[in-house]
C-alpha positions, 0 to 999 in steps of 0.5 A, a space after each residue: 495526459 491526464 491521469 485518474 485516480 480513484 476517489 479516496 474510499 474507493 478501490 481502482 477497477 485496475 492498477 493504479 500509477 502511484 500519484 506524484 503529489 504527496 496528498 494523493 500518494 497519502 489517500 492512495 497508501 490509506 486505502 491499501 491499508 485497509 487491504 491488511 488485517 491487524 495482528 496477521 503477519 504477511 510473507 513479502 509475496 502476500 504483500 506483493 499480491 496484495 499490493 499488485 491489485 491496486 499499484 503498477 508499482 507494488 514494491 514502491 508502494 510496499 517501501 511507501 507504507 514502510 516508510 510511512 509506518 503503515 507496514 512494519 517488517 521484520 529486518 530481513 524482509 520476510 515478515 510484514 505487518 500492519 502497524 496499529 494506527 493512533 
């Protein structure tokens, strides 16, 4: 079964599965980047519904923008927020 992705740059029509190759998780996470504003912190269900609309899997793709310092959160996980990117 081949599965589409959308193109870097644009946002999928539906949830997306989470791409297994490393390049395409990397433009997927990217884009769901540009769903957070700097400076604003999110509670865990602002993330959830924002992530819902692009991934199938939003709270994988929640760990994957912590994990790659995308997100940043407080340590009990009720605040989220962008972290400023170099």
């Amino acid at each position: 079964m081949d599965i589409k992705f959308a193109p870097a740059g644009v946002m999928p029509e539906a949830p997306e599965k989470i791409a297994r190759k490393s390049a395409k998780r990397k433009i997927q996470v990217d884009r769901a980047a540009t769903l957070f504003e700097p400076g604003k912190q999110y509670s865990e269900t602002e993330i959830n519904i924002l992530l819902m609309q692009l991934f199938e899997d939003h709270v994988f793709a929640r760990r994957m923008m912590i994990e790659n310092r995308i997100l940043d959160r407080t340590p009990n996980g009720s605040t989220y927020w962008l972290l400023e990117t170099n």
